[in-house]
C-alpha positions in Angstrom: 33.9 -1.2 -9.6 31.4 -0.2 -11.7 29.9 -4.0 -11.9 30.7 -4.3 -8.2 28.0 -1.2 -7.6 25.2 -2.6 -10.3 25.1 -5.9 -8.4 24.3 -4.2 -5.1 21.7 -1.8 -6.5 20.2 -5.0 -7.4 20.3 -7.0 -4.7 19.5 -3.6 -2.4 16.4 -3.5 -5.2 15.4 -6.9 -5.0 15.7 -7.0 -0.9 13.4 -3.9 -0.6 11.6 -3.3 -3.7 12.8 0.2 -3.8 15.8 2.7 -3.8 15.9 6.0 -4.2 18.2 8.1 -6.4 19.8 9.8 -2.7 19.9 6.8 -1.1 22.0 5.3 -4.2 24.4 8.6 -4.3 25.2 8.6 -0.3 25.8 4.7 -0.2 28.1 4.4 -3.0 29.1 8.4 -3.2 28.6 8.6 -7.0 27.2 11.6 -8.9 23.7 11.8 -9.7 24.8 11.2 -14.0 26.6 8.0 -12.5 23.6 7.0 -10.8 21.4 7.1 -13.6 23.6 5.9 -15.9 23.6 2.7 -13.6 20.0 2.7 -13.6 19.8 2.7 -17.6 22.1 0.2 -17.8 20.3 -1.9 -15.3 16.9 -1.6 -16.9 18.4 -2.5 -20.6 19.5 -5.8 -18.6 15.8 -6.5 -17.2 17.2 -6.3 -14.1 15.5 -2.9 -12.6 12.7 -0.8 -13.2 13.5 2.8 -13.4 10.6 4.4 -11.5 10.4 8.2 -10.5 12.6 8.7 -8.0 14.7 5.9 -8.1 14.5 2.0 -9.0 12.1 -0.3 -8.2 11.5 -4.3 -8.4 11.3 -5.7 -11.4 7.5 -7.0 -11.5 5.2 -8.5 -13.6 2.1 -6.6 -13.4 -0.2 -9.3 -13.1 2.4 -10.9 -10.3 1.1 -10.4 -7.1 3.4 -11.9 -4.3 1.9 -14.6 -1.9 0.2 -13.3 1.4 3.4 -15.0 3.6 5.7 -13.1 1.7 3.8 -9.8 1.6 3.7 -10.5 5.8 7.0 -10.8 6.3 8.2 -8.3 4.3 8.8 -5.1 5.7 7.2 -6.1 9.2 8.5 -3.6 11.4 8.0 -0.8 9.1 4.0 -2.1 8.6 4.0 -2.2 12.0 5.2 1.9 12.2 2.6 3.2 9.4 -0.3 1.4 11.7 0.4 3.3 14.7 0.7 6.4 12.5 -2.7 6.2 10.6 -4.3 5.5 14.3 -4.4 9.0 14.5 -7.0 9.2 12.0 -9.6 6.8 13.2 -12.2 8.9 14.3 -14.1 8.0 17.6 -18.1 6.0 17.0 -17.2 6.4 13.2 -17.6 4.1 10.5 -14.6 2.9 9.2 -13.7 0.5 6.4 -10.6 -1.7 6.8 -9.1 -3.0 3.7 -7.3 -6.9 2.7 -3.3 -6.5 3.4 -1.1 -6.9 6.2 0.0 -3.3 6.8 -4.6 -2.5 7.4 -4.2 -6.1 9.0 -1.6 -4.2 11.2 -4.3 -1.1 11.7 -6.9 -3.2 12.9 -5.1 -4.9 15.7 -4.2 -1.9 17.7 -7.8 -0.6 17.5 -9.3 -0.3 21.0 -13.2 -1.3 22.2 -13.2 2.5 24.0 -13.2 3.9 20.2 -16.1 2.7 19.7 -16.6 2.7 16.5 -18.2 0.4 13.8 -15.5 -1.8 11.8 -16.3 -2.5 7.7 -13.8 -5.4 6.2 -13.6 -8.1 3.5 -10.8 -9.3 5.5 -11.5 -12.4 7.2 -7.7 -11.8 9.3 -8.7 -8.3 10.3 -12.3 -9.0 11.0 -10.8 -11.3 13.7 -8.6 -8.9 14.7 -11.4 -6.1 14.9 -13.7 -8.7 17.2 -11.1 -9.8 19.0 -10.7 -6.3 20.5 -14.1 -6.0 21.4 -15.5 -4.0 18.3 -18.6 -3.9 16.4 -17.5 -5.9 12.7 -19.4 -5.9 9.8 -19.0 -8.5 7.1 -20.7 -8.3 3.2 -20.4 -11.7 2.3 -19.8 -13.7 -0.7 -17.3 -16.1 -1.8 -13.9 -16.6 0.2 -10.3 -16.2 -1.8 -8.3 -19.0 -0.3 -4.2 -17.6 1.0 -5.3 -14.1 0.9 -8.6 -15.3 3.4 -10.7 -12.2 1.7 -14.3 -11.9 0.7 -15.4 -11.2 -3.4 -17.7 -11.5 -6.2 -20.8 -10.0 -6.8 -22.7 -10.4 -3.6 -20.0 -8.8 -1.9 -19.9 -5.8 -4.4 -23.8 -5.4 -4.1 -23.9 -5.3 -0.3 -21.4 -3.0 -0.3 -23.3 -0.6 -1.8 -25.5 -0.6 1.1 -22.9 1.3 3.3 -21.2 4.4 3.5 -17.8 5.1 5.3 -16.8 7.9 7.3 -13.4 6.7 6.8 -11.4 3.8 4.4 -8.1 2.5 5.4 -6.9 1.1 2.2 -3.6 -1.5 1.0 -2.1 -0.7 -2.2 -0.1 -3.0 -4.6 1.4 0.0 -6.0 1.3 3.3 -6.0 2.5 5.7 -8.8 2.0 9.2 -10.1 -0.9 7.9 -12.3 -2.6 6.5 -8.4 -3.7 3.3 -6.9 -3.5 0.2 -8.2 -3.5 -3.6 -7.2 -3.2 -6.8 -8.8 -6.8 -8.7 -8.8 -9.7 -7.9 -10.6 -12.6 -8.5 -8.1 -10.4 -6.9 -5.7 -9.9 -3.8 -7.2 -13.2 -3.5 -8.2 -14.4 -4.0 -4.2 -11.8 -1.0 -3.4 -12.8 1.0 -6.1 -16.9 0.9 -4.7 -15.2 1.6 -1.2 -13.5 4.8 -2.1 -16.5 5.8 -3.8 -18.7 5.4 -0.9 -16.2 7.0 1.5 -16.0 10.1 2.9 -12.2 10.4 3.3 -9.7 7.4 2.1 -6.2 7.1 3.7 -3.8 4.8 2.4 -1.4 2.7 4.2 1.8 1.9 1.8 5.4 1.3 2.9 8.5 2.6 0.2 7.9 -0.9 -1.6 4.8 -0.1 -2.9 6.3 3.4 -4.4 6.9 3.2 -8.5 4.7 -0.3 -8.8 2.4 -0.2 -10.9 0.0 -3.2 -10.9 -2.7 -4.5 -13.9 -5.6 -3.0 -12.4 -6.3 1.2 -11.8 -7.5 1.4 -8.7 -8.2 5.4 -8.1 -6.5 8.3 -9.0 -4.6 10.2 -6.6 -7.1 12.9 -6.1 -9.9 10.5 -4.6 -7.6 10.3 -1.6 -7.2 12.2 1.6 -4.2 10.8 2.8 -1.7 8.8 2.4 0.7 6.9 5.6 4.0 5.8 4.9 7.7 5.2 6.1 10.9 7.7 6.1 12.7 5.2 3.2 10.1 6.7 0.8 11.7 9.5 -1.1 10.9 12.8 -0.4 10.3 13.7 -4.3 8.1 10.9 -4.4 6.1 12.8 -1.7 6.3 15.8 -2.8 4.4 15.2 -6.2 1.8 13.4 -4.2 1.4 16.0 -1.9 0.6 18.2 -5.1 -2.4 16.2 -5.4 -3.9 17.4 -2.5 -3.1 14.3 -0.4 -2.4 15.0 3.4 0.9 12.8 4.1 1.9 11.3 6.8 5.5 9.9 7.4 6.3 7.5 10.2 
């Protein structure tokens, strides 16, 4: 029995990339010492990561899964947290859209009639943007082939030429420690963003929660809020929210 339940934390790990302590209790109605018992036992294995809050996926922090897999993950729910942080694109502003799917997601329901003018190093959501009418700016600078996104040092510089009323940003994890991702250039590019922003909101399904990536992005503080789904655990939340960070739950 005991085996039986292990093997379906991890699979239920693996499939979603989180699981919360709750979730774990309800599903196989254990106590909360049997649950974390599991979870020890799992990460002594290498099978789990024991995160706050739960379990997470077992990641190599320099791993960064491939842009297909990243899209097809989690659709739906991507789809959710987009319509939710629509809410906080202010009319004529200037907003900075981020690289991933779930700001990719953002970018396609925002209408001409808003009016305002669109920042990206996305080469996906700058298409989206235009598409929809909208004003798109572009930096420049060298392309990253499968993620389609725009780096290096000219892109850094002109950067620094704009400021952001508001900067929808992807995360490749997200811990108590902040934001972090997985590529240098890339978290340098998001790190200059925030820092020329006037408030930072970012998009991050339960997936993201307990990952923590190679590269610090920003500390928790430097954002105003953060959009996410119901599978994220509340105690999760809660120490965000202790930050100062305004959360939204879709």
């Amino acid at each position: 029995m005991n085996q039986e339940r292990r093997n379906e934390i991890v699979r239920l790990v693996n499939l979603r990339g989180f699981l919360s302590n709750d979730e774990m209790t309800a599903r196989f109605n254990v106590s909360i010492e049997t649950v974390r018992r599991d979870l020890a036992f799992l990460q002594k294995a290498g099978a789990i990561e024991r995160v706050y809050g739960g379990a997470a996926k077992k990641q190599l922090f320099n791993t960064e899964p491939s842009y297909s897999s990243r899209e097809q993950e989690n659709a739906e729910v991507k789809r959710a947290i987009a319509a939710g942080a629509t809410e906080l694109v202010p009319n004529g502003a200037a907003v900075f859209f981020d690289l991933g799917t779930t700001v990719l997601a953002l970018a396609a329901l925002i209408k001409r009639d808003s009016k305002i003018t669109a920042f990206t190093t996305a080469l996906r959501t700058a298409a989206a943007l235009a598409e929809n009418g909208l004003k798109v700016v572009l930096p420049g600078g060298e392309i990253r082939g499968g993620e389609l996104s725009l780096y290096g040092a000219l892109t850094s510089e002109n950067l620094d030429r704009f400021n952001f009323d508001v900067a929808f940003i992807g995360a490749g994890g997200v811990t108590a420690a902040g934001i972090t991702d997985y590529v240098v250039d890339e978290a340098g590019i998001r790190a200059k963003v925030i820092n020329n922003a006037r408030k930072v909101v970012v998009l991050a399904d339960h997936s993201k929660f307990g990952v923590r990536a190679v590269c610090n992005v920003c500390p928790l503080s430097s954002l105003y809020a953060l959009v996410t789904d119901s599978e994220t655990p509340k105690a999760v939340l809660k120490e965000i929210e202790k930050a100062g960070v305004k959360i939204i739950i879709v």
